[in-house]
VOGU-3710 file (C-alpha; in Angstrom, 3 decimals, decimal comma):
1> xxxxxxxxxx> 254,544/23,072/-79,490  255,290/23,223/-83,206  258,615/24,644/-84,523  260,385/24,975/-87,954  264,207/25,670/-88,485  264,840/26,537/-91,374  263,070/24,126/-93,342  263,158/23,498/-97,047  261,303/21,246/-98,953  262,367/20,365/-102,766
11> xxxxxxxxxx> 260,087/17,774/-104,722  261,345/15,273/-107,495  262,294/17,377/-110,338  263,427/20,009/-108,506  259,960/22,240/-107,509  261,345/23,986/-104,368  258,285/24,179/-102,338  259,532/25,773/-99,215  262,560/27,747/-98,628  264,624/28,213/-95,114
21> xxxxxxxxxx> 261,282/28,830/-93,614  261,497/29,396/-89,527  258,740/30,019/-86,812  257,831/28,848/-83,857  254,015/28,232/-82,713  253,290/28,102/-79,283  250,918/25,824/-76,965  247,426/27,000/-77,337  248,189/29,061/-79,790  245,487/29,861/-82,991
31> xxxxxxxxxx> 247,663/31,018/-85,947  247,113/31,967/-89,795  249,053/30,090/-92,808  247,992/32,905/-96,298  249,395/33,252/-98,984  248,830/32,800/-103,199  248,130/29,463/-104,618  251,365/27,688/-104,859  252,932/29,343/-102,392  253,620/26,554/-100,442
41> xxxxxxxxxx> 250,816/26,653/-97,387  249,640/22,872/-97,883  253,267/21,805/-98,127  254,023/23,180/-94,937  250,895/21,849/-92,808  251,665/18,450/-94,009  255,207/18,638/-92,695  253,314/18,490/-89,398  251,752/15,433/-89,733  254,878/13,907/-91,600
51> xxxxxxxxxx> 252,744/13,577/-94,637  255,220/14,800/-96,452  259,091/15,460/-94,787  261,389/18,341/-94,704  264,803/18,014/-97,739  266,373/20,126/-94,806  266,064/21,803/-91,659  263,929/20,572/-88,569  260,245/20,434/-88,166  259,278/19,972/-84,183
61> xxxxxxxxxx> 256,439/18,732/-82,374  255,588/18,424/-79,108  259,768/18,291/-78,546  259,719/15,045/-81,390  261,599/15,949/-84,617  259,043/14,766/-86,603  261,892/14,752/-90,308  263,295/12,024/-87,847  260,669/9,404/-86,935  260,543/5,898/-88,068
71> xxxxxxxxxx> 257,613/4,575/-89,889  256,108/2,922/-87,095  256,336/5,971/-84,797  254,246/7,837/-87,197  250,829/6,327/-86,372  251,446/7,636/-82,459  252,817/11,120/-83,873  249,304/11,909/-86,047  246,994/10,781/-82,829  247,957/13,961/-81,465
81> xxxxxxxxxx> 247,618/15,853/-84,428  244,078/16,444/-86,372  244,320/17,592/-89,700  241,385/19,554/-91,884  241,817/19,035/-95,722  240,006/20,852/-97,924  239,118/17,798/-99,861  237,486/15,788/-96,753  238,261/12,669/-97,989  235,030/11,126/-96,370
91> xxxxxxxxxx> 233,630/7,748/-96,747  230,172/7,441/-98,453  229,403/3,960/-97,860  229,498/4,807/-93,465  227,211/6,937/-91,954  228,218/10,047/-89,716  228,418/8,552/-86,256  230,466/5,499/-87,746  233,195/8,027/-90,030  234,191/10,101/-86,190
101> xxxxxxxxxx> 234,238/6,509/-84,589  237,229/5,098/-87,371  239,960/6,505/-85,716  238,792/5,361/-82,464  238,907/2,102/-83,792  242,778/2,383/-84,919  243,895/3,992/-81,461  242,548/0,927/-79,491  239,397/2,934/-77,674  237,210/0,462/-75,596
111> xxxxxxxxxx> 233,598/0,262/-77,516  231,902/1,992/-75,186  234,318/4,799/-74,720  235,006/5,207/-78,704  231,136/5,611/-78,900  230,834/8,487/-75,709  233,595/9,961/-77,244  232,619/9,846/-80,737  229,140/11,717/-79,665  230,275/13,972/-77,762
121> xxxxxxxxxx> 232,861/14,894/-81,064  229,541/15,363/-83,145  227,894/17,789/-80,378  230,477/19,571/-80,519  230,441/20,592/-83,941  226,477/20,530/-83,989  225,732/17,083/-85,754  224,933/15,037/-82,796  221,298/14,826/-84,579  222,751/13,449/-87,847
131> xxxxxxxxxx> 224,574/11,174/-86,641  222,556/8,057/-88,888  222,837/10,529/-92,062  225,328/9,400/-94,863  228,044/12,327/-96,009  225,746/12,874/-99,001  222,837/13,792/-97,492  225,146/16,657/-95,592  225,975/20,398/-97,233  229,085/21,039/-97,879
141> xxxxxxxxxx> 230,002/23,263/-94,265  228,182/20,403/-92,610  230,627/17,630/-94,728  233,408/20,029/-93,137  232,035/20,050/-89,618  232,001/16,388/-89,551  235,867/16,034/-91,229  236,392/18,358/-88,166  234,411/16,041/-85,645  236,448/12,991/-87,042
151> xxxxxxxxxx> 240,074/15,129/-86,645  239,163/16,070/-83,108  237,477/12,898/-81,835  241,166/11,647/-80,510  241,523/15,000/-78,516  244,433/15,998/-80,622  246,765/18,654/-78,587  247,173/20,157/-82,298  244,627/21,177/-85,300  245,736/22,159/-88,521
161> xxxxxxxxxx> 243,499/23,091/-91,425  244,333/23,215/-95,053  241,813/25,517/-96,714  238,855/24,357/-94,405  236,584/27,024/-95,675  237,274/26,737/-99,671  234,213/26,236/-101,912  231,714/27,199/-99,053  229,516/30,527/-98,879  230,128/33,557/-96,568
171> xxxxxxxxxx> 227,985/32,050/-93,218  229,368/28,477/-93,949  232,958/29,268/-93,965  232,511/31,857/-90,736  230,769/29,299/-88,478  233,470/26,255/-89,595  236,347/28,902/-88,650  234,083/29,365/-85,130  234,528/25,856/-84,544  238,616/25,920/-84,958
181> xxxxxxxxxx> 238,100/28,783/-82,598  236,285/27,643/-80,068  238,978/24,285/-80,039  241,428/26,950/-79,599  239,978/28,021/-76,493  240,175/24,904/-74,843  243,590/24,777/-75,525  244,078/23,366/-78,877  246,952/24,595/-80,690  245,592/25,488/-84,244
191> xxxxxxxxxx> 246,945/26,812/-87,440  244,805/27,086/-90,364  245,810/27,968/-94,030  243,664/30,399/-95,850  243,560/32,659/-98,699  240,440/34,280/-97,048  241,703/37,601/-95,972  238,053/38,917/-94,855  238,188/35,840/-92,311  241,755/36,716/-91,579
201> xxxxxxxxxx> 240,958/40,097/-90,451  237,847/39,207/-88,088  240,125/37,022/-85,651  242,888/39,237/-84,474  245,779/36,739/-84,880  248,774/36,202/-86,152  249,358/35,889/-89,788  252,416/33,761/-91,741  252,351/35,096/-95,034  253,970/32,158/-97,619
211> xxxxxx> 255,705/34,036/-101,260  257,598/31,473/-103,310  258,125/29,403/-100,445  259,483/32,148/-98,077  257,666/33,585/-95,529  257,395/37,198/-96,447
//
């Protein structure tokens, strides 16, 4: 499902983010990203997405090489992909419901179906009954759970989180990694980066573990 090949990644001015890093991440498969700030974790999720693109090897995706894609293919690449930022980058002027029914909008979803699918997104992650509310009137694991409702609302066959539990307490960050969890075992592919090694340790999965750009 996802693969890297020896994949480096050097920025302007010569900050080598990622070095020759290789693994291989298989359908349905829930997988850890740790390591020490800088190490390179975010750089590598958003090679996924093509947010950012590999200075060498290959970075592979449902069988696409996603280093390779056109601009215009990219749009079709990320529908199948959800992606978790810490920062949620949420919109404050649209209330819940309408924030999980945007992407709808850009894939083309009938009205009707954007709107069952949308809901169904928000039950899923336990906001159905705030769907009028506006971000701001949401906590900060509840802000997460609805970034997480808007990333899964296209039924993405991968979910990747960078730091999805950062800044939130204890219970917070345990029931948002329960919801990447229980995507996993529907069949999601997910890989989440963490420096959370308590959270780590209560899943039972495997672990990449990013120094200076190299998995150790």
């Amino acid at each position: 499902m996802v693969s890297f090949s020896a994949v480096g990644k050097r920025y302007p001015g010569g900050q080598e983010a990622l070095k020759s890093v290789s693994f291989s991440l298989e359908a349905g498969e829930l997988a850890f990203v740790t390591g020490r700030s800088g190490a390179g974790k975010s750089t590598l999720l958003k090679l996924i997405p093509a947010v950012e693109r590999p200075t060498s090897g290959s970075v592979i995706v449902n069988g696409q090489n996603v280093g390779a894609l056109k601009r215009a293919a990219l749009p079709y690449l990320r529908r199948n992909i959800g992606v978790v930022f810490q920062d949620q980058k949420l919109l404050y002027d649209r209330n819940v419901f309408d924030i999980v029914m945007l992407p709808l909008a850009f894939s083309g979803q009938p009205p009707k179906e954007a709107a069952r699918r949308a809901r169904a997104a928000l039950d899923k992650v336990g906001l159905l009954a705030r769907e009028k509310s506006n971000p701001i009137q949401l906590s900060g694991g509840e802000q997460q759970r609805l970034a997480i409702a808007r990333a899964v609302v296209n039924r993405p066959a991968v979910l990747i989180g960078d730091e999805p539990t950062a800044n939130l307490d204890a219970e917070s960050a345990a029931l948002i990694l329960d919801v990447f969890v229980g995507f996993n075992q529907v069949g999601v592919t997910v890989l989440i980066a963490t420096h959370d090694q308590g959270l780590i340790g209560r899943y039972g999965k495997r672990v990449l573990r990013l120094e200076g750009g190299l998995i150790a």
